[in-house]
VEXDREN-2710 file (C-alpha; in Angstrom, 1 decimal):
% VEXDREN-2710
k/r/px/py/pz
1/UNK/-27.4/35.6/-225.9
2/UNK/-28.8/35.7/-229.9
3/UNK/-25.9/32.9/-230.3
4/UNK/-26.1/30.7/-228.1
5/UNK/-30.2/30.2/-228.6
6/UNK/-29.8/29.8/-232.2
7/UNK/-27.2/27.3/-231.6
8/UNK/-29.1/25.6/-228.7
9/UNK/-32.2/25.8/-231.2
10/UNK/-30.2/24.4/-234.2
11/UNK/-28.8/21.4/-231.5
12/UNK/-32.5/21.0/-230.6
13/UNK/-33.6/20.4/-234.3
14/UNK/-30.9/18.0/-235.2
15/UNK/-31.6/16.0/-231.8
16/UNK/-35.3/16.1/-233.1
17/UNK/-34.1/14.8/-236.7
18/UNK/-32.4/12.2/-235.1
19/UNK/-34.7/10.6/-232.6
20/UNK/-37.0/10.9/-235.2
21/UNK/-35.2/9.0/-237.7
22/UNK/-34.0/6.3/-234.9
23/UNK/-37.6/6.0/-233.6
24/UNK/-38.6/5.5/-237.5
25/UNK/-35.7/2.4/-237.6
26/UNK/-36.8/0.9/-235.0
27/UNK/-40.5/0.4/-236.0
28/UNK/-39.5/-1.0/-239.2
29/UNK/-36.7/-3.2/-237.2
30/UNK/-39.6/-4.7/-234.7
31/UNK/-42.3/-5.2/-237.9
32/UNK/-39.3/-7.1/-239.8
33/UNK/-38.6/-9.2/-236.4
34/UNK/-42.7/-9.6/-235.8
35/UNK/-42.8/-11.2/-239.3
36/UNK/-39.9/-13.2/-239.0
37/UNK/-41.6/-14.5/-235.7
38/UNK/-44.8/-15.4/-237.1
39/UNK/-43.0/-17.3/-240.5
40/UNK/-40.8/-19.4/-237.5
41/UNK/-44.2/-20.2/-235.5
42/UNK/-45.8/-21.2/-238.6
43/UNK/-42.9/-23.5/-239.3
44/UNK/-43.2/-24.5/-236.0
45/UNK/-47.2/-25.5/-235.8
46/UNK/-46.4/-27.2/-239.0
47/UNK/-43.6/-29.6/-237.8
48/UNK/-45.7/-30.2/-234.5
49/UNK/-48.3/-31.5/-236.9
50/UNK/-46.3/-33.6/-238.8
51/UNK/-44.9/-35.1/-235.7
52/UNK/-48.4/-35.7/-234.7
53/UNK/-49.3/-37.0/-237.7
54/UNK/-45.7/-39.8/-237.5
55/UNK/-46.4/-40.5/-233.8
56/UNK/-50.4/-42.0/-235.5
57/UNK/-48.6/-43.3/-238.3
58/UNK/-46.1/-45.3/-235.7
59/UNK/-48.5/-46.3/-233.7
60/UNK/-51.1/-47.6/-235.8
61/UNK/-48.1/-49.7/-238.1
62/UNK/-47.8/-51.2/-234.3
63/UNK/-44.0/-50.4/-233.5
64/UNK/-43.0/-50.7/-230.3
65/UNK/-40.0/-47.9/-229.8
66/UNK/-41.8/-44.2/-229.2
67/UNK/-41.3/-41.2/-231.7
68/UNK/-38.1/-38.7/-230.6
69/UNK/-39.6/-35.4/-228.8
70/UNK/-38.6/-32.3/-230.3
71/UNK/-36.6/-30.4/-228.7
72/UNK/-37.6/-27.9/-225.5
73/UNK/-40.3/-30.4/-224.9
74/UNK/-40.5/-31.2/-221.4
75/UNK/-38.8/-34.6/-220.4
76/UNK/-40.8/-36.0/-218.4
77/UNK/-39.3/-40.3/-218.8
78/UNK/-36.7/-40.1/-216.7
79/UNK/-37.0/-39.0/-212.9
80/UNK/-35.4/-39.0/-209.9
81/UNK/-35.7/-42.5/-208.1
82/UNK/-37.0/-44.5/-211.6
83/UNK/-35.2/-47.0/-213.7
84/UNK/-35.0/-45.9/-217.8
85/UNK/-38.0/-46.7/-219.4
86/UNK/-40.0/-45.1/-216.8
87/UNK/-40.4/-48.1/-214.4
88/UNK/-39.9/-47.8/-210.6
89/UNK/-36.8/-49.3/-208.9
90/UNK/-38.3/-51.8/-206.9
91/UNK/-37.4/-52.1/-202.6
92/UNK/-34.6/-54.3/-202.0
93/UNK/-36.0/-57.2/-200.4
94/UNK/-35.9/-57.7/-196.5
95/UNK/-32.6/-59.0/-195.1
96/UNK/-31.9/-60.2/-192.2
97/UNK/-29.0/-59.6/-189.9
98/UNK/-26.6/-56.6/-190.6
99/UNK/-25.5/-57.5/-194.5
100/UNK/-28.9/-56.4/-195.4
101/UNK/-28.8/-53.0/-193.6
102/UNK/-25.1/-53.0/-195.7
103/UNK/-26.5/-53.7/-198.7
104/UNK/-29.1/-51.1/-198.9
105/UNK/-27.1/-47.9/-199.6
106/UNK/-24.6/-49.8/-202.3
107/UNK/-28.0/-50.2/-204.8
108/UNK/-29.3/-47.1/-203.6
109/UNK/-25.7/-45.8/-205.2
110/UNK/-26.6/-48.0/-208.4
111/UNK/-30.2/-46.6/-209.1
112/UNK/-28.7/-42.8/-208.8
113/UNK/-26.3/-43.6/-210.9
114/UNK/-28.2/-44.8/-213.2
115/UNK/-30.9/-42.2/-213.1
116/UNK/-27.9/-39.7/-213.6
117/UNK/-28.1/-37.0/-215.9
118/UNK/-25.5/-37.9/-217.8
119/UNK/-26.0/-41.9/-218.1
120/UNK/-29.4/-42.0/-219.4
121/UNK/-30.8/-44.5/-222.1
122/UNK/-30.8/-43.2/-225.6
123/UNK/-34.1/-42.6/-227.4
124/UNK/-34.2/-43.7/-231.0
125/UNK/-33.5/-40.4/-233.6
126/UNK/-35.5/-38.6/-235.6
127/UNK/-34.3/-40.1/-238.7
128/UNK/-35.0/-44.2/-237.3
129/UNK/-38.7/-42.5/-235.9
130/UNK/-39.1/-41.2/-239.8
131/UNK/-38.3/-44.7/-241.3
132/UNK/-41.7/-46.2/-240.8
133/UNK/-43.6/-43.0/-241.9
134/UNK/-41.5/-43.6/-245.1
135/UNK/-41.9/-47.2/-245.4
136/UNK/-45.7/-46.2/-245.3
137/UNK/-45.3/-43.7/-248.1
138/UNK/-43.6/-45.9/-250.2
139/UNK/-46.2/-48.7/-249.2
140/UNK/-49.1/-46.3/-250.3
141/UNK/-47.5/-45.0/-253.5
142/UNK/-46.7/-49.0/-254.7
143/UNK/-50.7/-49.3/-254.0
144/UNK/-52.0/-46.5/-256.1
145/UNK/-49.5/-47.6/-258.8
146/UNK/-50.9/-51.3/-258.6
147/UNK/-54.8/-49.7/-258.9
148/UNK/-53.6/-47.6/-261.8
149/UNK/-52.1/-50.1/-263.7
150/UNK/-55.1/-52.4/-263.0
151/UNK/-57.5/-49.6/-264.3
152/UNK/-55.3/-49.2/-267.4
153/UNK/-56.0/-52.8/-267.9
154/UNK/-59.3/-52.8/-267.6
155/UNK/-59.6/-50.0/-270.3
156/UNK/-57.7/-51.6/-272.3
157/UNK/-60.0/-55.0/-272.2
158/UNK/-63.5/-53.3/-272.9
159/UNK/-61.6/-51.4/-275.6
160/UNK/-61.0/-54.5/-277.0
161/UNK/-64.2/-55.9/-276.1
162/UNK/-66.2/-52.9/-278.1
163/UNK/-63.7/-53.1/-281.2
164/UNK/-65.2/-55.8/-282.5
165/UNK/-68.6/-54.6/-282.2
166/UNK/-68.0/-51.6/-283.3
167/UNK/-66.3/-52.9/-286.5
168/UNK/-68.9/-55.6/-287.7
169/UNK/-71.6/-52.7/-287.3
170/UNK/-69.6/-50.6/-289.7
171/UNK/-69.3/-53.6/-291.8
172/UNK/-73.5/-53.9/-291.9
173/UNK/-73.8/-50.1/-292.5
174/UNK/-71.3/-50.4/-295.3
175/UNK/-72.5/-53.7/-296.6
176/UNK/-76.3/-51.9/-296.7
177/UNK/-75.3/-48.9/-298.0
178/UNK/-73.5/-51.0/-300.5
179/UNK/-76.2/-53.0/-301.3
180/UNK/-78.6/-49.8/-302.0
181/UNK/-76.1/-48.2/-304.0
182/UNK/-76.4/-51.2/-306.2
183/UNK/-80.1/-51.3/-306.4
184/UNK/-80.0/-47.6/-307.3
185/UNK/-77.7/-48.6/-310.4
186/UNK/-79.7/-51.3/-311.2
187/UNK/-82.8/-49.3/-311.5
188/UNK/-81.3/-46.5/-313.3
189/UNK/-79.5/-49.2/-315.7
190/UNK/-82.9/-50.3/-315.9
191/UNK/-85.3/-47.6/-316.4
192/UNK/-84.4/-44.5/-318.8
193/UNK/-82.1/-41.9/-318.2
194/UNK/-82.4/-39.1/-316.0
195/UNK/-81.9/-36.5/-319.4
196/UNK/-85.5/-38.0/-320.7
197/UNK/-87.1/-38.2/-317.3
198/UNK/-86.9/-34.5/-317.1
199/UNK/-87.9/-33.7/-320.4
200/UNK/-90.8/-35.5/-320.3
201/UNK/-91.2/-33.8/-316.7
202/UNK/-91.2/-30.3/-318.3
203/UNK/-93.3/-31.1/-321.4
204/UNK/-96.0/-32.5/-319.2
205/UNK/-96.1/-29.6/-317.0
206/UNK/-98.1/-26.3/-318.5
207/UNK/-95.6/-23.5/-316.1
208/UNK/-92.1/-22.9/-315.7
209/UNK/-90.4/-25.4/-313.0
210/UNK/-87.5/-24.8/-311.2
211/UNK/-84.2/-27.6/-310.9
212/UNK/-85.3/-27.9/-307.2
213/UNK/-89.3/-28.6/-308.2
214/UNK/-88.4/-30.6/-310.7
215/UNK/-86.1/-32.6/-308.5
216/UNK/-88.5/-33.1/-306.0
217/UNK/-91.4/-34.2/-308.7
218/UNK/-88.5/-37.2/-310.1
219/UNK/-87.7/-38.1/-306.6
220/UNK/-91.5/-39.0/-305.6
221/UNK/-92.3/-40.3/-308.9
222/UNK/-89.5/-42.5/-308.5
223/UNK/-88.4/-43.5/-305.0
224/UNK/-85.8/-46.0/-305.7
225/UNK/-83.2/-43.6/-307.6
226/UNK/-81.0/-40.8/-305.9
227/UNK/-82.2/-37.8/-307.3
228/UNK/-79.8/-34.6/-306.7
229/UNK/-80.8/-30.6/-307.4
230/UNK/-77.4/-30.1/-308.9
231/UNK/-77.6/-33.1/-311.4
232/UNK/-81.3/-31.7/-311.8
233/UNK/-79.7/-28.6/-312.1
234/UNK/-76.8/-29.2/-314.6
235/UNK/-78.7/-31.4/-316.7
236/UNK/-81.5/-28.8/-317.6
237/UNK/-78.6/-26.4/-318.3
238/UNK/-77.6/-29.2/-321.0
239/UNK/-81.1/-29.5/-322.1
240/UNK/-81.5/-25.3/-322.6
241/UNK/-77.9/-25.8/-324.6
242/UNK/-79.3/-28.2/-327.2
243/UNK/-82.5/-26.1/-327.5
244/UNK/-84.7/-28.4/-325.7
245/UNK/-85.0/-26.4/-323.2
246/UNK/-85.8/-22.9/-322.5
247/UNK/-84.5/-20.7/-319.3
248/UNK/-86.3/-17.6/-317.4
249/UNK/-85.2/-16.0/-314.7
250/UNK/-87.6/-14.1/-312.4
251/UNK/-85.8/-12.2/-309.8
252/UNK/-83.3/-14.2/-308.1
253/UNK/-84.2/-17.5/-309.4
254/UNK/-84.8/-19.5/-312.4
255/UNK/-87.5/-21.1/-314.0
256/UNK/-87.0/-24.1/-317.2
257/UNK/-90.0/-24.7/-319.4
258/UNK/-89.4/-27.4/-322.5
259/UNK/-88.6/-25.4/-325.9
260/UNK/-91.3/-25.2/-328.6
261/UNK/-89.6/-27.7/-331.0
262/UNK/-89.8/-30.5/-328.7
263/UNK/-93.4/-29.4/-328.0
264/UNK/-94.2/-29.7/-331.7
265/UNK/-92.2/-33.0/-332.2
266/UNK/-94.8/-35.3/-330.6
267/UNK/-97.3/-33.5/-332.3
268/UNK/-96.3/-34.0/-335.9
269/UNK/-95.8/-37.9/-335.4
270/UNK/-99.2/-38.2/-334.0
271/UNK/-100.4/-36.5/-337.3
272/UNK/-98.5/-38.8/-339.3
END
C-alpha cells in the first residue's frame, strides 16, 4: 500500500506540474493573440478612415464612378429583381392577345439572369478609386511648391530692395567718420603736440595726476582731438624717461607730477 500512494502521489505532482505549466502557455498564448487583435483592429480603423477620407476626396473632385467597398462590407447594390446599378427593372408594358402573356416569362428569364450572382457588373478597383486621391496629392504638393518658390522670390526682391539702402548708409557713416578723422588731424597738425599739452597740464597743476585725470582734463580742454588713457599713459612714461616727469605710486595706482627741472626752467627765463 506504501507504493502505490507514493507512486499515485508522485503521478499526482507531475499531473499538477504539468497543468500548471500548460495553463501558464496558454495565458501567454491568448495575451500574444489579444495584442495581435488589437494591432489588426487598429490597422483596420485606420484603413476605414482613409477610405473615408478618398470616398470625400472623390466626391468633392466630382467623379462620377463610386469608391470600391472593402471587403466583408455588406453588398447591398445588387438585389434580387433590380437591374445593375441599383435601378428597378421596369413592368413589361401591357400586350394584348396571347404574345404578350408569352412574352412575359422570357424577360423575366433575362432580368434573373442578369441579376445572377455570377454575372454582375464590375465595380471599379481599388487602385482606379486611389487615382484621383493621388492626382489630388500631386495637385496639392505642385501648389505648396509654386507658394514656396514665390516666397523665395519675394525674399529675394526686398533683399535686393534693402541692399542698397543699407549700403549708401554705410557709405555716410564711413564718409562722416572719415571726415572727423580728418578734422581731428587737422587740429592736432594744427595745434601743439599732445607731449607739450601734457606737460603744461602737469606743471600747472599743484598735485600728482593720474594718465586717466590727465586724459580727461585734455579731452574737455580740447573737444575736437581724440584723446586716449593709453597714449596719455605711454606718453607720461616718456616724459618720466627724459626726466621731465616724475612717477609715484600709492597703492595700486600711479600718480605723475612734472620734475623739478622743468619747474625751474620757466622760472630762470622770467628772471632773465
Amino acid at each position: 500500500m506504501s507504493e502505490n500512494s507514493t507512486t499515485a502521489t508522485d503521478l499526482a505532482s507531475q499531473y499538477t506540474a504539468q497543468v500548471a505549466d500548460d495553463l501558464e502557455r496558454n495565458i501567454k498564448e491568448q495575451e500574444r493573440v489579444t495584442a495581435e487583435v488589437a494591432a489588426l483592429q487598429e490597422q483596420l480603423t485606420v484603413l476605414r478612415h482613409d477610405h473615408a477620407i478618398l470616398v470625400n476626396m472623390q466626391q468633392a473632385l466630382g467623379l462620377v464612378p463610386s469608391p470600391a467597398e472593402p471587403a466583408g462590407a455588406p453588398d447591398t447594390a445588387h438585389t434580387a429583381g433590380a437591374a445593375p446599378g441599383g435601378a428597378t427593372v421596369p413592368a413589361p408594358r401591357g400586350r394584348s392577345g396571347a404574345g404578350a402573356g408569352a412574352e412575359r416569362p422570357k424577360r423575366a428569364k433575362k432580368a434573373a439572369a442578369r441579376t445572377a450572382p455570377g454575372k454582375q457588373t464590375r465595380r471599379p478597383s481599388a487602385a482606379k478609386a486611389e487615382r484621383p486621391a493621388a492626382r489630388a496629392a500631386k495637385a496639392s504638393d505642385t501648389q505648396a511648391r509654386e507658394t514656396a518658390v514665390q516666397g523665395s522670390k519675394a525674399k529675394e526682391t526686398k533683399a535686393k530692395e534693402t541692399k542698397p539702402e543699407e549700403s549708401n548708409a554705410k557709405e555716410s557713416n564711413a564718409k562722416e567718420s572719415n571726415a572727423k578723422g580728418t578734422k581731428a588731424r587737422a587740429a592736432g597738425a594744427d595745434g601743439p603736440k599732445l607731449v607739450e599739452l601734457v606737460r603744461r597740464h602737469l606743471s600747472e597743476q599743484n598735485e600728482p595726476r593720474s594718465a586717466a585725470e590727465v586724459a580727461g582734463a585734455l579731452t574737455e580742454a580740447h573737444p575736437e582731438r581724440t584723446i586716449r588713457t593709453t597714449v596719455v599713459r605711454s606718453t607720461l612714461e616718456g616724459l618720466v624717461a627724459r626726466n621731465q616727469a616724475q612717477r609715484t605710486k600709492q597703492g595700486s595706482s600711479v600718480f605723475y607730477t612734472v620734475s623739478e627741472a622743468v619747474e625751474q626752467a620757466p622760472k630762470e627765463e622770467a628772471n632773465r
